[in-house]
C-alpha positions, 0 to 999 in steps of 0.5 A: 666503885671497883679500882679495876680497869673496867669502871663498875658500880653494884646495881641495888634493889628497892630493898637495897640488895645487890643484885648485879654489876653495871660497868660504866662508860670510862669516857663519861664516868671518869673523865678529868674534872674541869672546875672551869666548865662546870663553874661557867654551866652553873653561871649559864643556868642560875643567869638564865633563870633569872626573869629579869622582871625588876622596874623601876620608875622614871620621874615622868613615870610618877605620880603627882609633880604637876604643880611648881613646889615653891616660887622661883624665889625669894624663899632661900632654897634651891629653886624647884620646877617639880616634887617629882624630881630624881633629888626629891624623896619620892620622885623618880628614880635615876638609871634604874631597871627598867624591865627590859634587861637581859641577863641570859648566858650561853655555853658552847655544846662542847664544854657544856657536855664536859661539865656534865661528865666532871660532874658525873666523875665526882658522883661516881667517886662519891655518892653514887647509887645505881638501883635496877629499877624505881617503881612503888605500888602507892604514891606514899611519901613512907614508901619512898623513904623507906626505898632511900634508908634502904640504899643508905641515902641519908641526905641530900639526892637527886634521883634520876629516871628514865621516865616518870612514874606516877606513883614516884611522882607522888611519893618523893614531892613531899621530901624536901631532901630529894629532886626527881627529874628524868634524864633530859633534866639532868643539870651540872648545878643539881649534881653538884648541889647533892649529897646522893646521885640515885639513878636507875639503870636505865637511866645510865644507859640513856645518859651515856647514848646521849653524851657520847 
């Protein structure tokens, strides 16, 4: 990234090459980092993912109970009406999940979109690898990291497209290192949960025209 007043970046090849300058947008690229925001959209999306599917069953829920234990009394213990009772191991539970829960978060569009550009801001400052396009001739995992060790991507990165090619597909779903998405699934969790931000140049204009 040049110190300079206009904020640019190298455009690689495929081979790793430089082959131009992009200037990006200051008012996205670097903009000052809101922890808080961005700490609130990765609270909003890992809440949001969860299916809230746990359960678990009510004492009329359970099977059995139907027949009194024990007599009333005379036997010395605390009188029972049913073997299914919330203080019987094996019996219904008390105040637990029942299936119905809703754990879902929201995040005003203002602040969602300032979390998008802190994050973009750390990227730009460190790991960011702009490269002129991202197509391969076969969808072969090899080709794919070779395209990685040529930009010198040697962890952890999400890779943005502007549209999904098939042979890219292909070749980077097997790294286990590397999510693909394009740039209408770009989340302030994936960037901050990566080493590399690899976006095309494409990809950077479309970003820039959808967060203006």
């Amino acid at each position: 990234m040049s110190k300079a007043n206009t904020l640019s970046v190298d455009v690689l090849s495929m081979t790793g090459e430089k082959v131009a300058s992009l200037k990006l947008n200051p008012s996205i690229w670097n903009v000052e980092v809101n922890k808080q925001v961005m700490f609130d959209a990765v609270q909003v999306e890992q809440a949001n993912k969860r299916q809230a599917t746990a359960k678990t069953k009510v004492r009329h829920e359970v099977s059995g109970g139907g027949k009194k234990p024990f007599r009333q009394k005379g036997t010395g213990r605390a009188r029972a009406g049913s073997s299914r009772s919330p203080v019987w191991v094996g019996g219904g539970t008390v105040f637990g999940p029942v299936g119905t829960q809703n754990f879902t978060l929201s995040q005003n569009k203002k602040e969602h979109r300032l979390a998008v550009k802190s994050a973009l801001t750390l990227k730009a400052q460190e790991g960011l690898k702009v490269v002129n396009e991202l197509t391969l001739a076969e969808g072969k995992t090899a080709s794919f990291i070779k395209f990685l060790d040529a930009i010198q991507v040697f962890g952890k990165a999400l890779v943005v497209v502007d549209e999904y090619e098939d042979n890219v597909c292909l070749a980077s779903r097997n790294v286990g290192y590397v999510k693909l998405v394009d740039t209408t699934n770009v989340s302030v969790y994936d960037l901050m949960n990566t080493d590399y931000l690899v976006i095309t140049e494409k990809a950077v204009k479309s970003i820039e025209e959808a967060l203006k």
